[in-house]
BAMAR-472212 format. One line per 2 residues: their letters; for each residue x, y, z of C-alpha. Coordinates in steps of 0.05 Angstrom, whole numbers, plus 5000, padded with zeros to 4 digits. Each point is the difference from the previous one (the first is absolute). Example, Ala and Ser with C-alpha at 12.3 -4.5 7.8 and 13.67 -1.06 7.14 Angstrom:
BAMAR-472212
AS) 5246 4910 5156; 5027 5069 4987
end
This chain:
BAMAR-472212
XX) 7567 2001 1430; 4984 5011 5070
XX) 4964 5050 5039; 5025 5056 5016
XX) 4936 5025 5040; 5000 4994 5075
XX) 4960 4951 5030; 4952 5044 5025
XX) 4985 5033 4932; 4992 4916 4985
XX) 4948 4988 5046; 4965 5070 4993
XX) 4993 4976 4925; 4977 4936 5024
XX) 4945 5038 5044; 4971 5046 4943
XX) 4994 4942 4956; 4961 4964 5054
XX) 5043 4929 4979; 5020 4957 5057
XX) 5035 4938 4963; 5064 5005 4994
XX) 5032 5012 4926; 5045 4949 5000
XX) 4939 4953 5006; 4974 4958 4930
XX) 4935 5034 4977; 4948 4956 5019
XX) 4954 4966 4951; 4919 5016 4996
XX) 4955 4949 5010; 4978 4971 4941
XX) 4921 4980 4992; 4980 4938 4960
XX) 4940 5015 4951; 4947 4950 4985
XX) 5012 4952 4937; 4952 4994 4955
XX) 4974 4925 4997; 5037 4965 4950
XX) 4942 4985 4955; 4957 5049 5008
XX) 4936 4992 4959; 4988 5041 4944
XX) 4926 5002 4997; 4936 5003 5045
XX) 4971 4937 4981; 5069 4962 5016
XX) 5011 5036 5066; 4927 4982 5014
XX) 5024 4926 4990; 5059 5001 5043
XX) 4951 5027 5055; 4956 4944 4993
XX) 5058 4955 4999; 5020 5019 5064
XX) 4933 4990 5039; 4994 4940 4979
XX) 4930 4958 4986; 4942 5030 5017
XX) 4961 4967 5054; 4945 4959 4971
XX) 4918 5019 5025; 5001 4960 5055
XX) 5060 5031 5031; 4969 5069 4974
XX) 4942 4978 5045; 5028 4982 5062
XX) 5045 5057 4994; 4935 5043 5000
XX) 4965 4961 5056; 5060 5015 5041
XX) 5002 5076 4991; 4924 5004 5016
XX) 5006 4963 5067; 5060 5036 5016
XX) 4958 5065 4994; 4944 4971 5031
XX) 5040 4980 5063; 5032 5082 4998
XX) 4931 5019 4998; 4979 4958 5054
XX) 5065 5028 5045; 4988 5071 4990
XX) 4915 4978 5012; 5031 4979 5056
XX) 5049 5060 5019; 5059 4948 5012
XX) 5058 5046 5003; 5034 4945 4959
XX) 4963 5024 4936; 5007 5069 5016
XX) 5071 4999 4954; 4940 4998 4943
XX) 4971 5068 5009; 5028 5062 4969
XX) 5048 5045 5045; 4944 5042 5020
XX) 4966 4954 5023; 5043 4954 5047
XX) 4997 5007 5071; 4958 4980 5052
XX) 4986 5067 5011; 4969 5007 4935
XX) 4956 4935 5019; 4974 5032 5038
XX) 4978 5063 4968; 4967 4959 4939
XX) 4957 4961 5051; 4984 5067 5036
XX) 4978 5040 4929; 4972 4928 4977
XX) 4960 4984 5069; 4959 5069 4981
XX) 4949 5030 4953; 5038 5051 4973
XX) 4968 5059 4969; 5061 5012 4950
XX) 4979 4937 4976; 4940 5031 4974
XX) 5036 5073 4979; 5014 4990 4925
XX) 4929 4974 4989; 4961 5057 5038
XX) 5055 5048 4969; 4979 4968 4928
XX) 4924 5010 5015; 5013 5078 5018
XX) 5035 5016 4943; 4945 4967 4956
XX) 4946 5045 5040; 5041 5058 4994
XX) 4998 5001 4932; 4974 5073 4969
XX) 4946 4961 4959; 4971 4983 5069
XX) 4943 5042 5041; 5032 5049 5049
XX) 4973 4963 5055; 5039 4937 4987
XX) 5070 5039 4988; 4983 5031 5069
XX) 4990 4934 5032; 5064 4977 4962
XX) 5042 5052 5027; 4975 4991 5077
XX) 5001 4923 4986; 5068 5018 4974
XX) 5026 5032 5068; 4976 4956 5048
XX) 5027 4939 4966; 5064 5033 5000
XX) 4997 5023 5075; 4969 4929 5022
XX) 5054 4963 4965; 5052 5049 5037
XX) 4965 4983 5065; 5002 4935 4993
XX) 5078 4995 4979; 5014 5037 5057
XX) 4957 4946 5047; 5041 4943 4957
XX) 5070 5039 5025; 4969 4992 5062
XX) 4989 4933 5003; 5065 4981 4971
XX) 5047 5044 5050; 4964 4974 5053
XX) 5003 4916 4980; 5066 5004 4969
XX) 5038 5035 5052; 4965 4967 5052
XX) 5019 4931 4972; 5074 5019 4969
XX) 5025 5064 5048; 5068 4997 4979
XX) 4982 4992 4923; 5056 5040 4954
XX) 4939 5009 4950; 4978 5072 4986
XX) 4930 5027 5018; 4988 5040 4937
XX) 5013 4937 4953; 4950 4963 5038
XX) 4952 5046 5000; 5002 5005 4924
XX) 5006 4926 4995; 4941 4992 5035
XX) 4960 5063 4966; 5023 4979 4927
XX) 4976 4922 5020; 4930 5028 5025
XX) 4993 5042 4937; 4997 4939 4952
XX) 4941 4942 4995; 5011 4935 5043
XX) 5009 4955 4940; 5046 5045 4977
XX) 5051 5001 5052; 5066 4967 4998
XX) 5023 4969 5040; 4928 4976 5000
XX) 4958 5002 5067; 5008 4938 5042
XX) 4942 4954 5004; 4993 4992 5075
XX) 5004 5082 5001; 4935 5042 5005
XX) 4953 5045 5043; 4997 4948 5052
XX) 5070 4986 5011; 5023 5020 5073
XX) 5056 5053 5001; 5041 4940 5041
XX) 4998 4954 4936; 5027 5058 4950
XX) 5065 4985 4965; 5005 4940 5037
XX) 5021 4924 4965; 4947 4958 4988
XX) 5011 4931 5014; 4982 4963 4935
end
């Protein structure tokens, strides 16, 4: 039976429908996805499947393998160790992302070429709380409390010194850096605030108070 529409009632049809293959066209077929197979022998309790796993690694290595094996990994971490010592840029792929970057090189060897008073903050901050305990005379919970304040305001004055240092060096040495001041400064601050044995990435040996501004975050030749 044909159509006894005309065409443009057709294609108006056509339109509203939103369709744009042609009727007379096979309905095409949807894409059929494959599911995963089981294995074909799949074991049916833990201590079998543990069995297959073993199967599959194979022998263990024997203790002297074990032993080189071990020597190995220490003098590959030794030789790391000695690179970042170093501040090769080759070992630099080691660090964490926050701490990659010449740029932040250089900021650890500023905060670790200084006596920080942060460094000292938690223990003088422990010592106040002690004296400002209610069981104590009046005269030491005074003390506390002005002890209290100027630690606070001398470890403010000396981040601020630190931010100093660190626009000054850094953008001095890298002017067209894309890093951002305020993550460097609290890089640097939350660095200064912990002990030197503490810090990690550890403090580089040839770094300390005598260290000329030239020679921070430089390579040292090994």
């Amino acid at each position: 039976m044909s159509d006894s529409r005309p065409v443009s009632a057709v294609q108006e049809t056509k339109k509203v429908s939103g369709s744009t293959r042609d009727k007379a066209e096979p309905t095409p077929k949807r894409p059929t996805h494959k599911q995963a197979r089981p294995p074909a022998n799949p074991p049916k309790t833990y201590k079998e499947a543990r069995e297959r796993a073993k199967a599959t690694r194979g022998p263990k290595p024997d203790k002297e393998a074990k032993r080189k094996l071990a020597a190995q990994r220490r003098t590959e971490r030794m030789r790391i160790s000695e690179g970042q010592d170093r501040g090769d840029p080759l070992y630099d792929k080691y660090h964490m992302p926050r701490d990659k970057g010449p740029e932040r090189l250089l900021v650890r060897d500023i905060v670790d070429s200084r006596v920080s008073i942060g460094q000292y903050f938690f223990v003088v901050a422990i010592l106040i709380m002690f004296l400002n305990n209610p069981a104590m005379p009046p005269v030491l919970q005074t003390a506390s409390l002005i002890g209290w304040v100027a630690i606070l305001l001398a470890f403010v004055i000396d981040s601020v010194f630190l931010c100093r240092k660190i626009k000054r060096i850094v953008w001095g040495r890298f002017p067209k850096t894309k890093q951002r001041k305020p993550g460097l400064y609290w890089y640097a601050i939350s660095r200064s605030i912990m002990f030197k044995k503490l810090r990690m990435p550890r403090p580089r040996p040839s770094i300390d108070r005598r260290t000329q501004v030239e020679d921070l975050g430089k390579v040292v030749k090994g």
